[in-house]
Each structure stands twice: as C-alpha cells, then as structure tokens.
DOROKOL-468361 format. One record per residue (C-alpha): x, y, z. Coordinates in steps of 0.02 Angstrom, whole numbers, plus 50000, padded with zeros to 5 digits. Layout:
<pts>
XYZ/...
</pts>
This chain:
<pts>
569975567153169/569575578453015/571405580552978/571835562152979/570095557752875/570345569852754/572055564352705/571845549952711/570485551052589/571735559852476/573125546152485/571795531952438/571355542952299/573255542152232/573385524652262/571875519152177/572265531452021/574115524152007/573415505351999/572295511851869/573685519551780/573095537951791/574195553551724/575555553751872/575255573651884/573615568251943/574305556852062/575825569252121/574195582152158/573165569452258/574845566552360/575455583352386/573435587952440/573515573352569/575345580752648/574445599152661/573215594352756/574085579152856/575345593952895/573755609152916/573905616653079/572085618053094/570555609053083/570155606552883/568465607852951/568735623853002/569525629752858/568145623252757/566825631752839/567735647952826/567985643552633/569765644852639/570275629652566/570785636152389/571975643552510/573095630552540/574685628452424/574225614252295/572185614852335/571075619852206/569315620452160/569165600952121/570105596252275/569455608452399/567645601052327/568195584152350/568405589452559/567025596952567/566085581952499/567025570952630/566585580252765/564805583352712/564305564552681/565945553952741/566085550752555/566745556052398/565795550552234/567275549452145/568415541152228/567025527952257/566685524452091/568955520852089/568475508852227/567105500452136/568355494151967/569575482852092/569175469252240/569125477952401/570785468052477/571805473852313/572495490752413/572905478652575/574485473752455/575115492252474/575535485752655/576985474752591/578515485152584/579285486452418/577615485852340/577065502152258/575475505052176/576135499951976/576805484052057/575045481852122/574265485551963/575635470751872/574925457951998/573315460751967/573265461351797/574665447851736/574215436051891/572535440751956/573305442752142/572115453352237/572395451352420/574065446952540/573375429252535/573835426152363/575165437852355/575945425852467/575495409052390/576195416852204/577635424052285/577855405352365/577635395852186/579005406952118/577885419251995/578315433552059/580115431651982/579565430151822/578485446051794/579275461851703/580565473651835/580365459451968/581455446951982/582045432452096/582675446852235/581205455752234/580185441452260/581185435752415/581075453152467/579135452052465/579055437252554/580055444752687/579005460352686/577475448552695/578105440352867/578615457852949/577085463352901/576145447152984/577235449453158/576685466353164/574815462653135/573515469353242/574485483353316/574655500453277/575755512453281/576105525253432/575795540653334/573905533453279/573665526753443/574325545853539/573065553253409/571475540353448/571735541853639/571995557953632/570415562153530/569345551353666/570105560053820/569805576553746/567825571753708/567775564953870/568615574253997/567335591353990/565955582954044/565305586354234/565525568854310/567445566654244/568645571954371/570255561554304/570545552854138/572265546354078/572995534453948/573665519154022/574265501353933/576015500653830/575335516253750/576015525053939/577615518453914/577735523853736/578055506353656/578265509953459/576995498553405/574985498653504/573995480653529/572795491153627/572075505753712/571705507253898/571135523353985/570785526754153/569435537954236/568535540754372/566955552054423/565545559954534/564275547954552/563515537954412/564685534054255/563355531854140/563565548954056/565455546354021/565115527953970/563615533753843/564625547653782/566065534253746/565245522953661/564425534053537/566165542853498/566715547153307/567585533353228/566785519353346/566265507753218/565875493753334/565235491853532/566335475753611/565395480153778/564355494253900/564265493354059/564555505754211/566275501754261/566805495354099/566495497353904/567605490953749/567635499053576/568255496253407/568955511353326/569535513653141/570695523453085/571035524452898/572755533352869/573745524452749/573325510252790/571855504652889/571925502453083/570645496553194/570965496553409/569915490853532/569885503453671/569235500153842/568645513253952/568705508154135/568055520454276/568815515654455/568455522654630/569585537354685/570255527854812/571105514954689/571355527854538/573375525454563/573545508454600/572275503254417/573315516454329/574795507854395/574245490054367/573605494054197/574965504354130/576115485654168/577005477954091/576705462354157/578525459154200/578685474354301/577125470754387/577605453954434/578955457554509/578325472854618/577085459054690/578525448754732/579305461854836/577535466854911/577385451454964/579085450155061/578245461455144/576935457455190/575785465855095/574815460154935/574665472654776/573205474054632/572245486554533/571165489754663/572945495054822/574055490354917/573315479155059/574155472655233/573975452855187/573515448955353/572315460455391/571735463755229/571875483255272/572135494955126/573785506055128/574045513654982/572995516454816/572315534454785/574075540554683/575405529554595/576485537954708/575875530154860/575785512754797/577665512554748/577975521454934/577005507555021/578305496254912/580145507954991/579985513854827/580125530654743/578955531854593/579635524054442/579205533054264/578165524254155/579375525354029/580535512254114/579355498854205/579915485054063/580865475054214/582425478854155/583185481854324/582135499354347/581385489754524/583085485754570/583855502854551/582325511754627/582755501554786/584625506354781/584055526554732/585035523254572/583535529054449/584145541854320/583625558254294/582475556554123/582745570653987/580975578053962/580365588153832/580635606053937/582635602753918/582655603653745/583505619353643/583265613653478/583005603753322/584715596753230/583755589353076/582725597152961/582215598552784/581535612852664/581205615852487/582985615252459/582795595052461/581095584152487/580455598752620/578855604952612/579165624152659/580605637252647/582125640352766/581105657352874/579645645652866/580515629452946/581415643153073/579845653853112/578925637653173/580655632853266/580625650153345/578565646553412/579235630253487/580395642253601/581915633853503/583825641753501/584225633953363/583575623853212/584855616253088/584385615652897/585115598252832/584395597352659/584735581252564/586405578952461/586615571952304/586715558352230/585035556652287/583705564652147/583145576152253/584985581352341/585895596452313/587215597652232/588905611952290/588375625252217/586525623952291/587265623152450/588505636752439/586985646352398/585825639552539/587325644252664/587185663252610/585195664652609/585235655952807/586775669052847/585485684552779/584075676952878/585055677053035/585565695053033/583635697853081/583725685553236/583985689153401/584005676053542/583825661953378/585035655653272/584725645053091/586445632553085/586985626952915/586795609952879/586755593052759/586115578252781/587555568752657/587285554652602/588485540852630/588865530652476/589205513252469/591105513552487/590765526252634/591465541652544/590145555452571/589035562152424/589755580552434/591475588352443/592435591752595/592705609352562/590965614552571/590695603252713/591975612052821/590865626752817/589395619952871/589025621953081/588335602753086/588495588752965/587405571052989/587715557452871/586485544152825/586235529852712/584865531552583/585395515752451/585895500752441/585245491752589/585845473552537/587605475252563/588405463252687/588205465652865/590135468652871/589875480752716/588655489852794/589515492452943/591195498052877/590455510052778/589615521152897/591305518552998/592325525352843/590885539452867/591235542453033/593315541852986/593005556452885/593255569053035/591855578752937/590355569953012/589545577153166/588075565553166/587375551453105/585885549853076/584105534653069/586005522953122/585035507453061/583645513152919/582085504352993/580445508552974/579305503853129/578065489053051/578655492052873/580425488752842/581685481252923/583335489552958/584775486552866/586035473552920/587335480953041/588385477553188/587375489853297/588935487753449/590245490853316/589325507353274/589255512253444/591065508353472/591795518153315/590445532853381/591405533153552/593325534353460/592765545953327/591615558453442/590105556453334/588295558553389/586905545953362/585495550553322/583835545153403/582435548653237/581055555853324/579755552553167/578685538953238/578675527253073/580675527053119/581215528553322/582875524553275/583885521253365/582695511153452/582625510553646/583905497753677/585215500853555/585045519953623/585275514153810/586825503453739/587645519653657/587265527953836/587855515753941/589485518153811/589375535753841/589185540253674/588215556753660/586475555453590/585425567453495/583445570053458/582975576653328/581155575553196/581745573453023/580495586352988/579825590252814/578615604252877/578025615753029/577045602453112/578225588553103/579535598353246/577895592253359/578555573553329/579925577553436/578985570753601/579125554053521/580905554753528/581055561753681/579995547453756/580995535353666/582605540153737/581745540653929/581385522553860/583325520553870/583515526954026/584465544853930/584565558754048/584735578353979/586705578253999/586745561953870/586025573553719/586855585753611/585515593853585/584955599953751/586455610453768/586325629753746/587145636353569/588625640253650/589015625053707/588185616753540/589515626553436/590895626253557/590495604353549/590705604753352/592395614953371/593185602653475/592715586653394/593305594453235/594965601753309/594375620653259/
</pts>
C-alpha cells in the first residue's frame, strides 16, 4: 500500500498548505508529486531504496526526502507540524463537493466552522450566503453535497476496496495452509460503492497461521474479532479522503467452499429467491450446501457450480445475481454472453499533454501497445475549457499522431477530441477540423444547473450535429461526490438510437457512468455501448476492468460495444454513421 500512502501523504500536504494560504506553486508541486506516484508503476518503496526518486518528473530533493521520511517512520515532520495549526475534523469539510481548500480556509476563519457538523448547522441558519464568492446557490449546493455525502457514509469506493482486498489476498494466499482465497460480498459483484469486505478461504489443517497472519496485516488499525473460523478487521485507508472497512476473514471446509462463496457473495434478493426454488424442490440451501430436506443429505457444495446444478441451474455470474430476473432466465437458458476483459481491442478515450494528460501521445500509445491494444484514440480536451485546445493545436496534434503511426505495425493511434458541448449544444470546435478526426466524443464540462429539459436538448443538439461519434460520462456524476446532472436519461438513449451515437460507459471508478442500469436500458434499446478509461496516464488504461465489470452489471455482451470490434470494423463503423 506504499503507492496509495505515499500519495496520499502528498495530497494532505496540498490541502493543508492551501487552507493555510501557501504560494499555490507550492501547492501545484505537492499535487503533481501525489499524481506521480498515485500513477508510478512500481512500488515507491522500491524506487526509494534504489534512490531513484529524484527520478521521477516533478520530484526533487525536498519531496523525494519527504517519502523517504514517510516510509521510514509513517510520518512526515512537516506536514505534522501543518496538522498541528487547525482542528483535526477541519479537512473532513474537503468531503463536501464544491468545497475546495480556500473555501475551507473562509469558514474557518470568518465563521469558525471546523467540522461537517457545523458546516451543516451554518449552512442551515443561512451564513453561508453571506460570506465573500458564496452566495445563496452555493449554499444550497452545500447542503445538498452535505446529504449525498451522508447517504454515502460508511462505504467505500470499489477501486479502494479492489486495492484493500487485493493487498490481503496477496499477503495471505503464499502461505502453506491456504489452498483457496477469494473476495466475496458486493465487492464480487462489483457494486460502485463497498459497505464491507468478505473473503473466503479455506486450508490444510489448522487456520491459525492464516488467521494470525490476518490480523496483524498493514493498515489493520483495529481487531473486531480472532478466532479459527472467523476474524473481523478494521482497515484504514487514507487516500483523499479517509476510509476505514471492516473485513472479515472466514475459512470454511472444502466441502462447502462454493456454496459460502455463493451465499456470501448474495445479494440477499438473489439468494432468497434461489431458496425458494430449492425448496420447491425439495431441497434446502445455505452457506454450508445444498441438502435433500428430508433426509438432510448433502448434494452439492464443494464449487458454485454444483450448487446452482443441484438448483437446474447453469452458474449465474456474479456480476448479475441482483434478482433482476438473472434466476429466471438461467431457468429458461436465456443468460447472455458477458463481454470480459479478453474481448477488448482498445481504448476510445484518452488524454495527453496536449490537454489535462499527464504524458505524451508515444507515451499514452506505448502503454496501449503493452496492454495488447489495436488501437488507442487521443481525445484531448477542446476549448473553451482552460485547458482545451484550440484548431490550430489540433491540426498540429493530427500531424504528430500521423508521424507516429508510420512506425506502427499491427497498432494504430486514431485522432481524436473530446469537444466540449456548450450550453446551447453547439460544440466548442469547428466542424472542419472535426471532419478529420477518426472518432469524436462530446461531453459536458459546465454549467450543470440548467433545466432538466435544457440539459437534455443540448446533448441532443450534440448528437444532431452528425459530427459526434460518442458521447461521453452521458450524465456527469461522480460516484459518492457529485450528483449527475439533471437529464432525461430515456430521452438520451432514444436520440442515441436515431442518430447512431455511442454511449459511453466511463470506466474511471470515481465515475461508472453510465451506471449499470441506464447501460442495460441503452442495450435493451440496442444502442451500441462503448468502454473506455478517461485516462490521464499509463496506469489509468488498467481502470478499464471497472468498466468492463460494470457493463457485465448490465447484462452487455461483446457484440453490444464498439469497442471490441477489430480496427477494421472500428473505422468501417465511423464511415457509415457519418455517410463517408
């Protein structure tokens, strides 16, 4: 968990030095330091140790001592000594969407506000509105972002909770007496948002070794229980913002490994009503098998597999055991055939130093090219965004990605833009250099009030265009931190279908968007999907699992996604939509 720790660390470091009003350079260096090694490859640890830190783009001596210091003594004296000059909660109001680090700094300072508690009751009394760049909007805004952030309390995101379980079943599964060890709980299923961990195992002989070993992991800050069969942890992670999960390890006989890892991966719903139809006949299910109820005679148990036979039932993918009629087509052999990551030929949105991107055009495609991808498309921001290109930055990024692919062979870099769609739905860059580009995705960036019948007509007039090949994040949410903005998701999906646009399922887990239902809706319309990471660097084209699991979620099968199709086909797609 170096990686995570260390930038971590870094991001608290920016936050505390903006609420203390520190020289924004300073800031922008503690931020960029915290993406480098969030994004690093390897283990900082190991790059450390090999004194290669000074290395990395944007690290230098003070910062690489700063890691070193973490990962020395878990500390850093400096940032401590931040911490020290505000209450401890203050930073817990950097949860709140739409509240930066200077707005935490104003409510500290003009109204003493120091944790969500009274961030809520000033917000409540009307106070809010009255401070300097705030206003009566803003406050309402906060109030909302103070409710979203209360539904989604004590649950964490899928990304943290991948990387925690992960960690444990990597620590745990070398040692001797482990013969199987698996995630189970909504984390199986890939729900976006974690209440807690379950994992499965089972070993030769005595668990003790496996249980000691868990309960003495990195990052346990607190033993809920140890015993044999069963021990509960709480484990913090502090990214952003702080997460703590309880994870329980259970270890279960061979003999009922499937049916616990069944039982345990739920939901509830879906387990309820596969002991309905167990008991029509005649048998009774639980986490330990499948038993005859009159005999009391175990049939099934060992493998998942075998407890859904025992039920006339082929096995049913984690993914889809929500009880929304995935029982009822197993019995009728209607499941689908889930995309998986294997089908996959590339990556449709990406971003480089051309935009808000982290690394150059050969860099982005050289790490597309290690993934085994066909294709990657550049779609670099447009203006009017700050950070956007303008036409003539474009023209010039479509000539640099032509050069590069002269040296391919068996990989091709497509030209791209991710235009923005203004708030009349025009798009934020001219046609003409549009029409050169091999894909074009449109998104919405600004103003996020407008009407739900603005909204929605303008990324229609988007879609009108004929230029638009996807679009992209359809309803701008962020998982547990903003809420999308208001639009007639079915009206999207409907204008999709007549103008032969893509949606796009956002494969960055703070975003999943579309979400799993709205994505099985645009299926089930037969509007064609796409997956793709949003990425920024290398390591974010890894995120693309999440999407992938997402759309198995909504029931999408390989022939529902653009981009599983060869290059060929891709291009051949984009021709006929646009009528070349």
């Amino acid at each position: 968990m170096d990686n995570t720790a260390v930038s971590a660390m870094f991001d608290e470091f920016a936050d505390w030095l903006e609420i203390d009003d520190e020289n924004p350079f300073r800031v922008r260096a503690y931020r960029r330091a915290a993406q480098v090694v969030r994004d690093l490859p390897e283990d900082v640890a190991q790059v450390a140790a090999e004194g290669r830190l000074t290395h990395l783009e944007g690290i230098g001596k003070d910062l690489a001592g700063k890691i070193v210091e973490f990962l020395q003594t878990g500390k850093v004296a400096a940032l401590e000594e931040l911490r020290s000059k505000y209450p401890p909660t203050l930073r817990d109001l950097l949860q709140v969407p739409d509240v930066g680090p200077k707005t935490v700094a104003l409510l500290y300072k003009r109204l003493n506000v120091s944790s969500l508690d009274e961030l809520e009751e000033a917000a409540q009394a009307g106070k809010l509105a009255a401070l300097p760049r705030m206003g009566k909007k803003t406050q309402e805004n906060i109030l909302r972002g103070i409710q979203l952030l209360k539904q989604s309390a004590g649950r964490v995101p899928l990304e943290v909770a991948w990387h925690i379980a992960e960690s444990i079943v990597a620590e745990l599964k070398p040692l001797p007496s482990v013969e199987q060890i698996i995630p189970a709980g909504s984390l199986r299923r890939w729900r976006e948002t974690i209440g807690d961990i379950d994992i499965l195992a089972t070993t030769t002989g005595a668990s003790a070794e496996v249980m000691d070993r868990f309960v003495h992991l990195p990052g346990v800050t607190e033993v809920l229980a140890h015993g044999e069969t069963k021990s509960s942890v709480i484990v913090v992670v502090d990214a952003r913002r702080k997460y703590s999960v309880q994870v329980d390890l259970r270890v279960v006989p061979p003999g009922s490994f499937g049916a616990a890892l069944q039982y345990f991966t739920g939901s509830k719903d879906h387990n309820i009503t596969l002991r309905a139809r167990a008991l029509k006949q005649g048998l009774t299910i639980n986490e330990y098998g499948v038993f005859e109820e009159k005999t009391g005679k175990q049939v099934a148990g060992a493998t998942e597999e075998e407890v859904y036979a025992a039920l006339g039932l082929p096995l049913i993918p984690p993914e889809l055991r929500e009880n929304r009629g995935e029982v009822e087509a197993a019995a009728e052999g209607r499941l689908p055939d889930l995309i998986d990551l294997a089908a996959m030929r590339g990556d449709l949105h990406a971003h480089t130093t051309y935009s808000d991107g982290h690394n150059t055009i050969a860099e982005m495609a050289d790490a597309a090219r290690a993934r085994g991808y066909e294709y990657l498309a550049i779609t670099d921001h447009s203006k009017p965004l700050a950070w956007g290109m303008d036409e003539k930055t474009l023209r010039k990024q479509i000539k640099e990605i032509r050069q590069l692919n002269e040296k391919y062979h068996g990989f091709r870099i497509l030209t791209g833009c991710e235009v923005d769609i203004l708030s009349d739905g025009r798009l934020g860059m001219d046609a003409a250099v549009l029409q050169q580009l091999d894909i074009v995705i449109a998104s919405v960036h600004s103003n996020f009030k407008q009407s739900r019948e603005e909204m929605t007509r303008r990324i229609i007039r988007a879609m009108e265009t004929g230029l638009v090949d996807i679009i992209a994040h359809p309803t701008g949410r962020l998982v547990g931190q903003r809420e999308g903005y208001d639009v007639d998701v079915p009206a999207l999906i409907e204008a999709a279908k007549r103008c032969g646009v893509a949606l796009e399922i956002n494969a960055h887990p703070d975003r999943l968007d579309l979400n799993d239902l709205n994505a099985r809706a645009a299926k089930n319309a037969g509007v064609l999907l796409t997956i793709n990471t949003d990425a920024h660097a290398p390591s974010n084209l890894d995120l693309l699992r999440f999407g992938v699991h997402t759309a198995r979620r909504a029931w999408v099968e390989k022939k529902d996604v653009l981009n599983t199709m060869p290059l060929d086909g891709l291009l051949k797609w984009r021709q006929q939509r646009r009528g070349l």
